[in-house]
C-alpha positions as CSV (number, residue, x, y, z in Angstrom):
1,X,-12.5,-18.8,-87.5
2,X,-9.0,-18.1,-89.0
3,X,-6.3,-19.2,-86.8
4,X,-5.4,-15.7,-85.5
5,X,-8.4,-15.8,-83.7
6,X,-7.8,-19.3,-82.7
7,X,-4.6,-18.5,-80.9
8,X,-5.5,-15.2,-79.5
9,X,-8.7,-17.5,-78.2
10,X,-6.2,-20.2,-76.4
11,X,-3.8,-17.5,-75.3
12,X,-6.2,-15.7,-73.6
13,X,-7.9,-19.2,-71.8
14,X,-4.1,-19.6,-70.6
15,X,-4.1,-16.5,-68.9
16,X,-7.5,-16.9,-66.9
17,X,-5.9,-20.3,-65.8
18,X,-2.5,-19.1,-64.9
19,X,-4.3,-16.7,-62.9
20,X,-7.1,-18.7,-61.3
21,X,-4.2,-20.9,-59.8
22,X,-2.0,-17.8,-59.1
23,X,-5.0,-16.6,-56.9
24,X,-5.5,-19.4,-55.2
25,X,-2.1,-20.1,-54.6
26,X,-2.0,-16.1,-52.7
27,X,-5.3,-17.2,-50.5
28,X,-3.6,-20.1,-49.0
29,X,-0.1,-18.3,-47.9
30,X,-0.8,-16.3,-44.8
31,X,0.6,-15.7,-41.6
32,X,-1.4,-18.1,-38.8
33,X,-3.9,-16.3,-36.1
34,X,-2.1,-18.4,-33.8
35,X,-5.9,-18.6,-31.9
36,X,-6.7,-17.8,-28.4
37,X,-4.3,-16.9,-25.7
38,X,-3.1,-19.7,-23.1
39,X,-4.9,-19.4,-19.9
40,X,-4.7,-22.8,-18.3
41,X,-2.4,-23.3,-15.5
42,X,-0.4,-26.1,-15.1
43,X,-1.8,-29.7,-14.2
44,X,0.0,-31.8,-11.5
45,X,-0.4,-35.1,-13.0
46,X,1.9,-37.2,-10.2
47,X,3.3,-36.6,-6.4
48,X,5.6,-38.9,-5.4
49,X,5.0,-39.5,-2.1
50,X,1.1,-38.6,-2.8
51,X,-0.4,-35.5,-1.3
52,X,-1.2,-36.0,2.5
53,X,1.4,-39.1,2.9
54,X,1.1,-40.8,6.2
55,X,4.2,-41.8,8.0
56,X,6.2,-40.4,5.9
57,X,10.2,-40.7,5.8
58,X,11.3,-39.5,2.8
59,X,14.0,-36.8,1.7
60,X,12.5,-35.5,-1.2
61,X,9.4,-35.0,-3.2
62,X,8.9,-34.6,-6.9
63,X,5.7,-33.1,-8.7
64,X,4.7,-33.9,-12.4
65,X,3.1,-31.4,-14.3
66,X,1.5,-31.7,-17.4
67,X,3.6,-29.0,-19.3
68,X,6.9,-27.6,-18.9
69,X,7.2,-25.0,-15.8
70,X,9.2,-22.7,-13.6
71,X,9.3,-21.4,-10.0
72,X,8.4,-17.6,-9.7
73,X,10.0,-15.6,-7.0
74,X,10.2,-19.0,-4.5
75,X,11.6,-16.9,-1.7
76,X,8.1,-14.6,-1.2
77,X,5.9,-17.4,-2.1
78,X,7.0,-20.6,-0.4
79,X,5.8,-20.8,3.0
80,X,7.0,-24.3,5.0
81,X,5.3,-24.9,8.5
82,X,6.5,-26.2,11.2
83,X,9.2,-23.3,10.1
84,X,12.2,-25.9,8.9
85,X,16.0,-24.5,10.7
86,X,17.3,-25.4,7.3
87,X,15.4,-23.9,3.9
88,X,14.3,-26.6,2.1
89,X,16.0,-26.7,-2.1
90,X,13.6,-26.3,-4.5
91,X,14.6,-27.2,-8.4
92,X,12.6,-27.4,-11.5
93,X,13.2,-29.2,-14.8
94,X,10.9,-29.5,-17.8
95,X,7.6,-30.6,-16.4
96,X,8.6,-31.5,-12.7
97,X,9.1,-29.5,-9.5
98,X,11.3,-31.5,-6.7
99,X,11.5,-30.4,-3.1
100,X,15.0,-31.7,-1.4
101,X,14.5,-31.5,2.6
102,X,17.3,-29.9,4.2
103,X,16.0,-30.1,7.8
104,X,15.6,-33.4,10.1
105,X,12.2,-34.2,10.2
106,X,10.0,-33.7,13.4
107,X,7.8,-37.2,14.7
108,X,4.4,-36.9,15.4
109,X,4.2,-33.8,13.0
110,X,1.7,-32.5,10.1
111,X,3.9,-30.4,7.7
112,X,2.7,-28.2,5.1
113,X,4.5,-26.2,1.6
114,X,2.0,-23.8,0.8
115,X,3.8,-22.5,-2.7
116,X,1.5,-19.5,-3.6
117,X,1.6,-18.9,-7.1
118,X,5.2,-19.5,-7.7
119,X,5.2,-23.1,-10.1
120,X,4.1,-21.4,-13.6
121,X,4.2,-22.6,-16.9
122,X,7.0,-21.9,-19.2
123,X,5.4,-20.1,-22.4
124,X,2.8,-17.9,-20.6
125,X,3.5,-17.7,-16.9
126,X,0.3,-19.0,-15.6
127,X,0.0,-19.5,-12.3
128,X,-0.7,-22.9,-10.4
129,X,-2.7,-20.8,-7.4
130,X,-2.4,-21.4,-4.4
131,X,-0.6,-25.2,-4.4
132,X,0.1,-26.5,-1.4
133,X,1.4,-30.0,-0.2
134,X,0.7,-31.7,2.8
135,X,2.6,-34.7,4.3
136,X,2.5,-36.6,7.8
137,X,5.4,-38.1,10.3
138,X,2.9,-40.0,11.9
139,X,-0.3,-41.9,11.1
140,X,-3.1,-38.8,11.0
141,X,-2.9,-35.5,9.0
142,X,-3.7,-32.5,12.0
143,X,-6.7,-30.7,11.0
144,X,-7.2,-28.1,13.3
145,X,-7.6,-24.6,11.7
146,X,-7.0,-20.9,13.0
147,X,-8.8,-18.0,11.5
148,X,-8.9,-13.8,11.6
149,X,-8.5,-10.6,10.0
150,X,-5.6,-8.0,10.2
151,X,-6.1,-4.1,9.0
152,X,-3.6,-1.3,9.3
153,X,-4.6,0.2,12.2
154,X,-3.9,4.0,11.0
155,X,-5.9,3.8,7.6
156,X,-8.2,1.0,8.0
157,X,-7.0,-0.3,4.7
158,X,-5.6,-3.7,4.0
159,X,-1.8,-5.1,3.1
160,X,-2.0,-8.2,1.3
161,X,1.9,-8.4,2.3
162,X,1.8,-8.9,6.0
163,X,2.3,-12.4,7.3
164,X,0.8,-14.0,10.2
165,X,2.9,-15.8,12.5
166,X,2.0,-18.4,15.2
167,X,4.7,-19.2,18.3
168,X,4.6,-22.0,20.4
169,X,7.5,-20.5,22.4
170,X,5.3,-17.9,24.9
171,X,8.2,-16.2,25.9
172,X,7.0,-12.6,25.1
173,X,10.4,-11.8,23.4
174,X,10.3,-14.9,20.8
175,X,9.1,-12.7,18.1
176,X,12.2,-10.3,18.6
177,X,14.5,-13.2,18.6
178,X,13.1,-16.9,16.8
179,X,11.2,-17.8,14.1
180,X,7.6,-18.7,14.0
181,X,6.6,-22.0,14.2
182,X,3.5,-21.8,11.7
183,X,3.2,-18.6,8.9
184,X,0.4,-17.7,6.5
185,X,-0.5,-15.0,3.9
186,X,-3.3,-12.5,4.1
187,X,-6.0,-12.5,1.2
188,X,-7.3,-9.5,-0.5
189,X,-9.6,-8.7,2.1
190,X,-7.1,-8.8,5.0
191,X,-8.4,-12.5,6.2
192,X,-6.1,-15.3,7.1
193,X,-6.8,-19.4,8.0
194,X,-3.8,-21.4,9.3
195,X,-5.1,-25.2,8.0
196,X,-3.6,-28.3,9.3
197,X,-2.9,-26.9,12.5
198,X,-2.0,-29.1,16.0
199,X,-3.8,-28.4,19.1
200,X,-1.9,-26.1,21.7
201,X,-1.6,-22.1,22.9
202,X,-0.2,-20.0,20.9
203,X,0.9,-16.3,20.8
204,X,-0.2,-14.3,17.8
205,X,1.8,-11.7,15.4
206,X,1.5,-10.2,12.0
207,X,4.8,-8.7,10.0
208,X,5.9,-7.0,7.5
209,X,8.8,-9.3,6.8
210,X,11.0,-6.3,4.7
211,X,14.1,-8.4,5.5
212,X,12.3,-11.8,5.0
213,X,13.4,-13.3,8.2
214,X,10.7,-13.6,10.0
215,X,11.5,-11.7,13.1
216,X,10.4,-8.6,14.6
217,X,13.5,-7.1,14.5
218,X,13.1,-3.5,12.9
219,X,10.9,-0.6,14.3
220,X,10.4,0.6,10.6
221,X,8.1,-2.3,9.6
222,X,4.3,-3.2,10.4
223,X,3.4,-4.9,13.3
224,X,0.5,-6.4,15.3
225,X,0.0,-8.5,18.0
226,X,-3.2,-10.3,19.9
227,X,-3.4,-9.5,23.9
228,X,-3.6,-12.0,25.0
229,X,-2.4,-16.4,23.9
230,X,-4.8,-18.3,21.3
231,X,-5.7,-21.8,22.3
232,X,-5.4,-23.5,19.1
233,X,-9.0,-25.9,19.1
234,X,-11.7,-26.8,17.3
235,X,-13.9,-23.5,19.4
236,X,-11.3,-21.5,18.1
237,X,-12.9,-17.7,17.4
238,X,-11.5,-15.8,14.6
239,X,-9.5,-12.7,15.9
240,X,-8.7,-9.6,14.5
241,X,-5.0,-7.5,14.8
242,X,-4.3,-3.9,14.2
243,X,-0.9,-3.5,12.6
244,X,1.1,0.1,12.8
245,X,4.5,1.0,12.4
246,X,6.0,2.7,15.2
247,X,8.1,4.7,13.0
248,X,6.0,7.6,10.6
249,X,7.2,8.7,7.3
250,X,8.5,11.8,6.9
251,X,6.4,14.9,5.9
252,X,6.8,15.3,1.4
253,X,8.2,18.7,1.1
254,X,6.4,21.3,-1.3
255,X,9.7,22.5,-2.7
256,X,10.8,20.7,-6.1
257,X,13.4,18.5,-5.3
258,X,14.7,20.0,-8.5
259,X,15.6,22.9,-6.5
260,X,19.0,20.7,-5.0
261,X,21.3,21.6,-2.4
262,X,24.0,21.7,-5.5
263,X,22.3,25.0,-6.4
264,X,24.5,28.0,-4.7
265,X,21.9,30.5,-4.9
266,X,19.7,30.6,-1.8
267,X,16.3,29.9,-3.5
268,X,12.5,29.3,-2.7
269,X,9.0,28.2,-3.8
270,X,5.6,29.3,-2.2
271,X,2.3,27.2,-1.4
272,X,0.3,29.3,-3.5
273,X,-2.0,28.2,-6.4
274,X,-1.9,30.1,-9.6
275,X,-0.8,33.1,-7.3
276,X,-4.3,32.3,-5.0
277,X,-4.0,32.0,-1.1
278,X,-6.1,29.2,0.4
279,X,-8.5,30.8,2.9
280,X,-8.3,28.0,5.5
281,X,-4.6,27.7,5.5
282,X,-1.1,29.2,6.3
283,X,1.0,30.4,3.6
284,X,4.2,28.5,3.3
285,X,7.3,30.0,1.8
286,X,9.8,26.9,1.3
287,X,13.9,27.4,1.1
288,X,16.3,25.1,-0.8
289,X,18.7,25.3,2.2
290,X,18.4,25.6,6.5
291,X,17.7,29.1,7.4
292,X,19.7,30.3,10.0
293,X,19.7,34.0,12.0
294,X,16.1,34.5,10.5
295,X,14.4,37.6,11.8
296,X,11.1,37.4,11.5
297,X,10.5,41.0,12.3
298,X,11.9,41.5,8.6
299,X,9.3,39.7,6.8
300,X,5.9,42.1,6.4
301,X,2.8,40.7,5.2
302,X,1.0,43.6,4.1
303,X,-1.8,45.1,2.0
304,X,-1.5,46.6,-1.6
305,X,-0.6,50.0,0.2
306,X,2.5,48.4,2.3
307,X,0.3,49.0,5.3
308,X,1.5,46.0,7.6
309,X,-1.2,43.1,9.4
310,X,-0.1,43.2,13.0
311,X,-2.2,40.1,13.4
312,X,-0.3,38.0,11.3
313,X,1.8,35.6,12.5
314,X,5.5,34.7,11.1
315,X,7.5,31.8,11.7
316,X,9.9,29.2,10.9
317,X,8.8,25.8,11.2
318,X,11.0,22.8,13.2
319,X,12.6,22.2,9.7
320,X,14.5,25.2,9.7
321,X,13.6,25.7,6.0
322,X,9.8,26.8,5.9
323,X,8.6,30.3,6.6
324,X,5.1,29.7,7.7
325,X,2.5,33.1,7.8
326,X,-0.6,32.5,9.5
327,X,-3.3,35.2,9.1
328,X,-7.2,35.3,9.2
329,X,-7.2,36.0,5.0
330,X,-9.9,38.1,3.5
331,X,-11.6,36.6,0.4
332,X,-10.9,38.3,-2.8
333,X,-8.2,40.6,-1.4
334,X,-5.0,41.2,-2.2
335,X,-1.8,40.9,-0.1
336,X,1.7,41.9,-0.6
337,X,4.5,39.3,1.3
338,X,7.8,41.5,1.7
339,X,11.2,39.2,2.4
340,X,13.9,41.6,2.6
341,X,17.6,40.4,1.3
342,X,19.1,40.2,5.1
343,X,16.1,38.6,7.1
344,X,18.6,35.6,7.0
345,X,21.1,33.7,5.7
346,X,21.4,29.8,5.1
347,X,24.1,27.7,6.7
348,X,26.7,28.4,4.5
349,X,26.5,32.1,4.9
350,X,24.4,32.8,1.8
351,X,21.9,35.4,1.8
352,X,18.9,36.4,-0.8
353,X,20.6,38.2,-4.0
354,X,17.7,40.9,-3.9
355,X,14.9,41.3,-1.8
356,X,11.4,40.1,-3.1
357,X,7.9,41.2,-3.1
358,X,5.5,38.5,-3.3
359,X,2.3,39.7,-4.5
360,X,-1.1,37.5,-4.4
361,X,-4.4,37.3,-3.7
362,X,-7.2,35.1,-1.2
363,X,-9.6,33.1,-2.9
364,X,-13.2,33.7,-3.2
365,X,-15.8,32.2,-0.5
366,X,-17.7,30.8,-3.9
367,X,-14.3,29.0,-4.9
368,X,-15.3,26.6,-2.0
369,X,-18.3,24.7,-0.9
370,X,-20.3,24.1,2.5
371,X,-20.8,20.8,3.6
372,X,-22.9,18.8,6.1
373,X,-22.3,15.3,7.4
374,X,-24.9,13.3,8.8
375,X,-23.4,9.7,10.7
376,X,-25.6,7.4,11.6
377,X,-24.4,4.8,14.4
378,X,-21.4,7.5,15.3
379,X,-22.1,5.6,18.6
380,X,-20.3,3.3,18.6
381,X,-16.8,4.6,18.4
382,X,-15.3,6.4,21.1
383,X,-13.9,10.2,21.0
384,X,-13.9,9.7,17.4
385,X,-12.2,12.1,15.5
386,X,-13.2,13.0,11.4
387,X,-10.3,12.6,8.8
388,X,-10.5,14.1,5.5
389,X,-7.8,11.9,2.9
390,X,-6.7,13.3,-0.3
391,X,-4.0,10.8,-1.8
392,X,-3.1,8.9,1.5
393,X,-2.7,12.0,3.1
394,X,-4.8,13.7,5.9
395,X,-5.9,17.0,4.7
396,X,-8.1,18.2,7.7
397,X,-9.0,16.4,10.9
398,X,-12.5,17.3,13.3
399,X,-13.8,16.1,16.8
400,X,-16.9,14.7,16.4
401,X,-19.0,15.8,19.4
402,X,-22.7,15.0,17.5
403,X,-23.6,12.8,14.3
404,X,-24.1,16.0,12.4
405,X,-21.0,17.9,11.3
406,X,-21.0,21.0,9.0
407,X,-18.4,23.4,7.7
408,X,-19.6,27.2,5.7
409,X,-16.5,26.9,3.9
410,X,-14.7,24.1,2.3
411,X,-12.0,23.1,-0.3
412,X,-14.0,21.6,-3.1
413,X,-12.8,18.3,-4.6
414,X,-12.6,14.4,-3.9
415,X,-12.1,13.0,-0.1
416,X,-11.4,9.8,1.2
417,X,-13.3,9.9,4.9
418,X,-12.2,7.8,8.3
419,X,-13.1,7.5,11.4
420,X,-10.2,7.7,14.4
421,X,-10.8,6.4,17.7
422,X,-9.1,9.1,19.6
423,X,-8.3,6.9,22.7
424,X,-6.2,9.6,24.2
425,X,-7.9,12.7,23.1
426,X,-5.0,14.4,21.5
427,X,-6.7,14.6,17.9
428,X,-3.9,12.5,16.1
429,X,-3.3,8.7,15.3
430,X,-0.9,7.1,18.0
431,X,0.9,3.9,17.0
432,X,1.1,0.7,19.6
433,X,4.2,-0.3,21.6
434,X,4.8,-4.0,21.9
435,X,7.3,-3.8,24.8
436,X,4.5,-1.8,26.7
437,X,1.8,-3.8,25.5
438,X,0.0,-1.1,23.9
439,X,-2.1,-1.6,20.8
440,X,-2.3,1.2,17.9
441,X,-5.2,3.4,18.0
442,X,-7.7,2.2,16.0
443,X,-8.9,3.9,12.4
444,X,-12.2,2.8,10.5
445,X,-11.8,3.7,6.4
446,X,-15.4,4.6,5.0
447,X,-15.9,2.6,2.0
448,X,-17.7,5.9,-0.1
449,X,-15.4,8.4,-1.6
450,X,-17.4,11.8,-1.5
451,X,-17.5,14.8,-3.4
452,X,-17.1,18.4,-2.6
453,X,-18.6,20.8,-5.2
454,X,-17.6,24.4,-5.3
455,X,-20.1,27.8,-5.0
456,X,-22.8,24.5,-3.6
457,X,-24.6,22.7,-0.6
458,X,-23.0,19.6,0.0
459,X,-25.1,17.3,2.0
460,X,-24.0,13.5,2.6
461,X,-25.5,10.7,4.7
462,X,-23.1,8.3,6.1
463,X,-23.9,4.9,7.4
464,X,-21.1,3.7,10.2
């Protein structure tokens, strides 16, 4: 071997090495996975005084965690009963929570912090559930609990937001004017428990609580209240509330809001579908402004030969901005809605620019479906009264007056069904009255969403 060779050889053995080591060097720089996600809520390691302290006379109380944390929205988590006149201070600092009492402490009295899920740790904002704290001015820890269930009474459904209040003061305007003595929360299914309760008669609320005092002080917000006083033992029964709002929202309107009182042309929108009149309902014809010396002798709903319906029916609605035309529509025919320029002005004086022709046409019978009903236990509710719910809204309501309902002709598509006791017979949900004493009528939401199909036979059975 000539030495040529030799180095070419050696060179050659330097390069595999230099890049053997360069290779391994590149495998070992990486950015870390980091590893799985940090699920674990904080630990409370220490209370000083202990969880369920007897006797107890302090000021203060300080929790130990086993990680750094923070307090979460403390003003709609912490709930303090008895309610304390003065709010107790609440502070956090690396891994302890302290409570500073504000209030002079009652003898002979169980108190309770119930913090929800408001002490979370720092990094990912796990939640300690549900913590609560308990301590005693005298030698026992009450144990009496209180238990029951509150719906909305006009949908059936469940708001996890509602409080519960308990008053030791019976005076039947408390709850307009003082603060409860004991509060809980409602769980996802509408249950409550008051724990570490004393013995005693009690009235019975839930609320809202928009305003986060505590008092039934605006018409606006949900309400319920028991008939009658609960005598706090250990024979207790559960009991259940209706909560209602004596105030109802107001109607969505089907004009764009786009379409804005800033706009000086005297403008409107139509209820129609793709240029398609619903064959169950009124056409609406919606302004951007009040309406005012409307003649409705003006507007002609006619066919495609300008020949008038005498039996239709034209009005303006309580809003003063909605035209509504009620007629017995023909499927698959085609109408012609004439709205001259001077069948009104709006407030300020402003009439149409030109008058319009709205031309459409009425669905086909095969664009819907018939469906049949069939309750079983219907019996047990009293005048009840069928909704049909399409998002939160009630879309068509029907006496029940057997357990088999039917309808030929139906707008196909997914409904949310409930059941209203019709106490008064007027067809429509009434809300309660406290200062009467009057509970909420009283709605029952069926669980199963159903389906309508078009051009088919819908037939459903339905388990009350």
């Amino acid at each position: 071997m000539n030495l040529r060779n030799t180095i070419l050889i050696i060179v050659g053995c330097f390069i595999i090495y230099i890049v053997s080591v360069m290779g391994s060097g590149c495998a070992q720089i990486g950015t870390p996975t980091g590893g799985p996600r940090d699920t674990i809520p904080p630990v409370l390691i220490n209370a000083t005084p202990a969880n369920g302290t007897l006797n107890f006379k302090e000021n203060r109380a300080t929790f130990t965690f086993d990680e750094y944390v923070h307090i979460d929205r403390l003003q709609e988590n912490l709930l303090v009963s008895p309610t304390p006149k003065i709010t107790p201070n609440i502070t956090f600092k690396l891994k302890t929570v302290t409570i500073k009492i504000r209030d002079t402490l009652e003898p002979n009295t169980t108190y309770r912090y119930d913090f929800g899920n408001s002490i979370q740790d720092i990094n990912e904002n796990n939640p300690l559930k549900n913590f609560s704290y308990l301590f005693s001015t005298t030698s026992y820890i009450d144990s009496l609990q209180f238990s029951g269930n509150v719906q909305l009474a006009e949908t059936g459904k469940i708001d996890t937001t509602l409080l519960v209040l308990l008053y030791k003061d019976l005076d039947d305007s408390a709850v307009l004017k003082r603060k409860p003595r004991f509060v809980t929360r409602l769980d996802k299914k509408g249950d409550f428990t008051f724990r570490n309760l004393p013995g005693g008669i009690f009235h019975v609320f839930a609320l809202g609580d928009e305003s986060g005092q505590k008092i039934y002080n605006n018409n606006d917000e949900l309400f319920a209240f028991a008939d009658t006083t609960v005598t706090i033992s250990d024979k207790t029964k559960p009991v259940d509330l209706l909560a209602y709002s004596q105030v109802k929202p107001k109607a969505k309107s089907i004009a764009s809001s786009a379409v804005a009182t800033t706009d000086k042309k005297l403008k409107f929108t139509t209820s129609l579908t793709n240029g398609k009149q619903d064959l169950l309902s009124s056409l609406k014809v919606e302004f951007n402004r009040k309406l005012k010396d409307f003649d409705s002798l003006k507007v002609e709903l006619t066919d495609t030969t300008f020949i008038p319906y005498k039996s239709a029916n034209i009005s303006l609605d309580t809003t003063g901005k909605k035209i509504i035309i009620k007629n017995q529509w023909q499927e698959n025919t085609y109408y012609k809605l004439i709205i001259p320029k001077d069948f009104a002005t709006d407030t300020l004086g402003v009439a149409l620019l030109k008058s319009d022709t709205i031309k459409f046409q009425a669905k086909k019978e095969v664009d819907y479906g018939s469906i049949t009903l069939s309750f079983k236990n219907l019996d047990k509710f009293k005048n009840p009264v069928l909704q049909f719910v399409q998002n939160d809204e009630i879309v068509n309501s029907y006496p029940l007056t057997s357990s088999t309902w039917n309808a030929k002709v139906f707008n196909p598509g997914d409904y949310d069904l409930r059941i209203l006791e019709d106490q008064n017979g007027d067809g429509l949900w009434d809300p309660g009255n406290y200062h009467l004493k009057l509970q909420p009528e009283k709605v029952f939401a069926i669980p199963k969403k159903i389906n309508i199909r078009a051009d088919w036979e819908n037939e459903i059975d339905i388990i009350l």
